[in-house]
Residue, then its C-alpha position, 0 to 999 in steps of 0.5 A: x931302900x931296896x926290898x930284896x938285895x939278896x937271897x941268903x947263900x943257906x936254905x930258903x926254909x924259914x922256921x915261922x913258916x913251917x908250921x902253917x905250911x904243915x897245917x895246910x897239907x894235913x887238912x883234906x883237899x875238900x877241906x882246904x878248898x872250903x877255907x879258899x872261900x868266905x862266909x858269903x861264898x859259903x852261903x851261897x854254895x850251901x844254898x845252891x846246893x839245896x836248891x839243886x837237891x830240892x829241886x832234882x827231889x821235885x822232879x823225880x816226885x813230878x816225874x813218878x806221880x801215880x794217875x788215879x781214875x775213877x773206879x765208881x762214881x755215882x755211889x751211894x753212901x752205904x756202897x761207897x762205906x763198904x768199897x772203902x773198907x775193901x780197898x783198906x783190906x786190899x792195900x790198894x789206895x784210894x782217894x774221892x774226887x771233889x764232890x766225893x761222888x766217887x772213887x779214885x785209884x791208881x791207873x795200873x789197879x782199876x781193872x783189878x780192884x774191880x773185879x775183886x769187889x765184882x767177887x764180893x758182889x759190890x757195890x750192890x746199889x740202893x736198890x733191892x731186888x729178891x734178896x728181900x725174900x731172903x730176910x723173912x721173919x717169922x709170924x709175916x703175915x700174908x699181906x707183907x709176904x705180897x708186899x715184899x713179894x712186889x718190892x722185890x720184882x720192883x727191884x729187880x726190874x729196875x736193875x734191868x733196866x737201868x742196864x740199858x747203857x741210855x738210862x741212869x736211873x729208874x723207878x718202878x712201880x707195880x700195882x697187882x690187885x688182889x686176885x680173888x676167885x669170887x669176883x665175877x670181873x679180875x682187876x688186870x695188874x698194871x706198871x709205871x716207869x720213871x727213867x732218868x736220862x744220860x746226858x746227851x742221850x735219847x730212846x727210840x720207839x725199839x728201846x721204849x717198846x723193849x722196855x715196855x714189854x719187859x715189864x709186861x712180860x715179868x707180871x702175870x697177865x698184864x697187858x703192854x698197853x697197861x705199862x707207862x713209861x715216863x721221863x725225868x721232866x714228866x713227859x709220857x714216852x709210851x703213848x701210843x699216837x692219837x689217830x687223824x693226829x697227822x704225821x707220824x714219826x715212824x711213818x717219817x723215820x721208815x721214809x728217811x731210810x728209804x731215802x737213805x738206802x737209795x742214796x747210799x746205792x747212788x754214791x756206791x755206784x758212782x764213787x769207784x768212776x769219778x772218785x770219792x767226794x766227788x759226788x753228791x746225791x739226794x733222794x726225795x721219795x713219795x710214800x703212800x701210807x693209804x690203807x685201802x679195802x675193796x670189795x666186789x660182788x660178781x653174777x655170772x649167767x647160768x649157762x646150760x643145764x647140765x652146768x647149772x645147780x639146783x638149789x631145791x625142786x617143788x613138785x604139785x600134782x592135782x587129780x579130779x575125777x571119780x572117786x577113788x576105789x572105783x575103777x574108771x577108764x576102759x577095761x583092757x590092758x592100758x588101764x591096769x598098766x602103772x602110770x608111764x614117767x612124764x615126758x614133759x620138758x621140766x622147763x615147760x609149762x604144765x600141761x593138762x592131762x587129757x582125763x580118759x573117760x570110763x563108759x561107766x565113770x566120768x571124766x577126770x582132770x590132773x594137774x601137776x606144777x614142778x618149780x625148781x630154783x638153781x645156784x646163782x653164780x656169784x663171785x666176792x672180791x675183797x682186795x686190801x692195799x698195803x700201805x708204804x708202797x712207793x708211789x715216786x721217786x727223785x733223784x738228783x746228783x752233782x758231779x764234779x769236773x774231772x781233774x786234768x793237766x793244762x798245756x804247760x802241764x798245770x793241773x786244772x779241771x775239766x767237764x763231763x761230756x754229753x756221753x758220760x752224763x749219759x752213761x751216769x744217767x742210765x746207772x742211775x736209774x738202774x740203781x734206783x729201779x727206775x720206773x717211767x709210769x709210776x713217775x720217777x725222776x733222774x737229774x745229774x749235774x755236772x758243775x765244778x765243787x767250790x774248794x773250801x778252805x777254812x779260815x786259818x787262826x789269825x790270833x797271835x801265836x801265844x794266843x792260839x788253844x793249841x799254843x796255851x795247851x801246849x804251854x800248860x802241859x810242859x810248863x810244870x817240866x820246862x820251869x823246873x829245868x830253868x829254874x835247876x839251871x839258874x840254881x846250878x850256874x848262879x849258886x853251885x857253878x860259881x861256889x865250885x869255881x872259887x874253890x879250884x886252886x889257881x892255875x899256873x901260868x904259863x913259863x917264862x922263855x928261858x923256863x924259870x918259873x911262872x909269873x904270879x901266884x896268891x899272897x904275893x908269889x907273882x910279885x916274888x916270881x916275877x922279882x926271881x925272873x929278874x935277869x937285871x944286871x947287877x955290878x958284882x956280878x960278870x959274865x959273857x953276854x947272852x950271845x957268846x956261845x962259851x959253856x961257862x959253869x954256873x956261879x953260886x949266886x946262879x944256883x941259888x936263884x934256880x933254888x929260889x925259882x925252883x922253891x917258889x914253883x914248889x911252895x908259894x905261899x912258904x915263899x910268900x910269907x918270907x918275903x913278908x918278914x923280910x918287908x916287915x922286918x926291913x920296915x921296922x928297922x927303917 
């Protein structure tokens, strides 16, 4: 039985099927896609289509995450309650870390917010200084003013020397004595400081003397012996060294930079010749840190008179004779004459005096001494040596083979000749102030430097710090691309593709129509292309090139094909009615 025999001659518009045909082309072509899909489609496209949103939504959030850094750490309670309540005033947000030691806010506001509390004086830290004074009360007798008065250089103090960028924390303690007029012996003020350390940091001997004359110099009459300065372990810093205790550490520190000084003048030097890292230099110096005095006592010989000193003169003169009164000696002239200077050398022995005897006295004896005592020539020396002299110096030096090119043009080394290591000696030795009596020493070595070559990370790839750093940072990016991807061509692409409208198929080769179609049309298309031979029907065959004019029956095929391309699904549904109907009546 067949199916189809032949189209009716009238239009092929079935009455049926002319409702649902309106229906369908009043909906939207969103809504008609949709009712291309079923329930499981549906879902599936709904859901990728969140997942998408949710994701996209995800990224841009991850993408456009604020950074906060630490604007204060280390607050105490009462400073961070006050930050707190000026940042709300502000706007500006804020959040504490784990520990809720300290503050954070975004990146882009740190320097700004600040600044703004610096204006306000925060934070202003649990210590006090002379804004004590500010708060005095009346009726405060004179010892809490004195006490007060001492908590505040107490703090003041402690902020300066929490300043210095090695210390974290310092605690400050005065003891002034009471100062009074009637005391025969006043009690000098003393101090003691305890520090607390950065981690990983040190104070030199500069710091810890800075430190302590800061606190000697703000309390009257306090003298920097009487400041300690101690660390949070409870050792004492400001110790001055024992004596006959040995080395010394500034006494080691002071010959390591000289050691350093004239290394650095060797490898200053040299370097410009040979190139750098291609020279090492070591310098040992002997420093003697003796301290000697001495003193020498010098007598010279008195040369002559003239240039000889007199000290003191005694000089003693005796007279024995007639008494005094009574004239003696021989009248005349002479003996009324004054008596003449002595000739006699000074030096000379005492001579006696030859007594002239009067006729009428008796003779007379005078003697006379004269000591003198001159300067003696005397010169004192005292000569004190310095200490840090330098007593010798040693140097050594390496230098490395000099670069060059082989015969087939290969780079390759080479060593310094006689002249160089000559001419390298000499400089050397200027550089250090070479000197032949004191002892010094010159060494250079000339050798080729062994190349190190560090040893290469033979864990896998995967398991290198870099890769797993790496990783770790794009991780959170690359994961929400894949997983955007999966959601886009697992659940949206697939949604998007069920809801095109099919395709037409390419003609046929004498341009009827297309083959197929849903709800049957490619069966109806393919039953309208049929050229199949039909006995009522007559016609030149398909070579004859005679031009005959189209029958009836070929008309209403082409109208057929024609409404078929146009509206499948009207065409789908005749063929329908017509097998139902052609079945029922079988």
């Amino acid at each position: 039985m067949s199916a189809v025999a032949e189209l009716p001659a009238g239009p092929l518009v079935p009455a049926p099927a002319e409702p649902a045909a309106a229906g369908a082309l009043a909906k939207s072509p969103l809504a008609e896609r949709l009712a291309r899909l079923d329930r499981a489609q549906r879902i599936r496209l709904g859901l990728g289509i969140g997942l998408l949103l949710l994701v996209i939504v995800a990224g841009f959030m991850m993408g456009n995450r604020t950074a906060y850094r630490t604007l204060y750490n280390g607050l105490t309670d009462k400073d961070g309650g006050a930050i707190v309540a000026q940042l709300t005033q502000m706007n500006v947000p804020y959040k504490y870390s784990e520990n809720g030691g300290s503050i954070l806010v975004p990146e882009d506001r740190v320097h700004d917010a600040r600044l703004r509390l610096a204006s306000l004086g925060l934070p202003k830290g649990s210590v006090t200084g002379f804004e004590l004074m500010e708060s005095n009360r009346f009726g405060m007798t004179q010892f809490q003013e004195r006490l007060t008065f001492q908590r505040g250089l107490e703090g003041e103090l402690t902020r300066s020397i929490q300043s210095i960028a090695s210390v974290e924390s310092a605690r400050v303690h005065l003891a002034l004595p009471n100062q009074n007029g009637f005391f025969r012996e006043q009690q000098k003020p003393s101090a003691s400081v305890l520090i607390t350390l950065r981690a990983g940091r040190t104070l030199d001997r500069a710091q810890l003397a800075g430190i302590v004359h800061l606190v000697a110099s703000s309390v009257p009459e306090m003298n920097p012996s009487a400041v300690s300065v101690l660390d949070d372990t409870g050792k004492l810093l400001s110790g001055a060294p024992e004596s006959g205790s040995g080395v010394d550490a500034q006494q080691l520190q002071y010959v390591s930079l000289i050691e350093q000084q004239y290394t650095r003048r060797i490898m200053d030097i040299l370097e410009p010749v040979v190139g750098r890292n291609n020279v090492k230099a070591q310098v040992t110096a002997e420093v003697d840190f003796s301290q000697t005095e001495q003193t020498s006592e010098q007598h010279r010989p008195n040369l002559s008179a003239d240039a000889s000193a007199v000290r003191s003169q005694q000089v003693v003169e005796t007279t024995t004779g007639p008494q005094a009164g009574q004239p003696s000696g021989v009248p005349g002239a002479v003996s009324n004459q004054p008596p003449q200077p002595a000739a006699a050398p000074i030096n000379g022995q005492a001579q006696q005096l030859q007594a002239s005897g009067g006729a009428q006295g008796g003779p007379s004896n005078s003697k006379r001494e004269s000591i003198t005592n001159y300067e003696v020539d005397k010169t004192v020396r005292v000569v004190r040596g310095g200490s840090g002299g330098i007593k010798r110096l040693s140097a050594a030096v390496v230098v490395n083979h000099q670069a060059a090119t082989d015969e087939k043009g290969n780079p390759t080394t080479r060593a310094l000749t006689a002249d160089q290591i000559t001419q390298m000696t000499a400089l050397v030795r200027e550089t250090i102030g070479f000197s032949q009596d004191r002892g010094d020493s010159v060494n250079i070595m000339n050798a080729a430097f062994v190349q190190t070559v560090e040893p290469s990370d033979q864990r896998p790839l995967w398991q290198q710090v870099a890769t797993v750093e790496n990783l770790r940072s794009f991780a959170w990016p690359i994961g929400m691309l894949l997983l955007a991807l999966v959601v886009l061509f697992g659940l949206v692409r697939p949604g998007f593709k069920a809801m095109q409208p099919p395709k037409p198929a390419p003609a046929l080769a004498d341009g009827s129509g297309t083959p197929g179609g849903p709800d049957g049309g490619g069966q109806l298309d393919a039953l309208v292309a049929d050229d199949a031979e039909r006995p009522a029907l007559g016609g030149p065959a398909l070579g004859d090139a005679v031009e005959l004019q189209p029958t009836d029956h070929q008309l209403r095929l082409e109208a057929a094909r024609k409404l078929a391309l146009e509206n499948p699904i009207a065409v789908a549904n005749i063929v329908k009615d017509w097998i139902n109907g052609e079945s029922a009546s079988s």
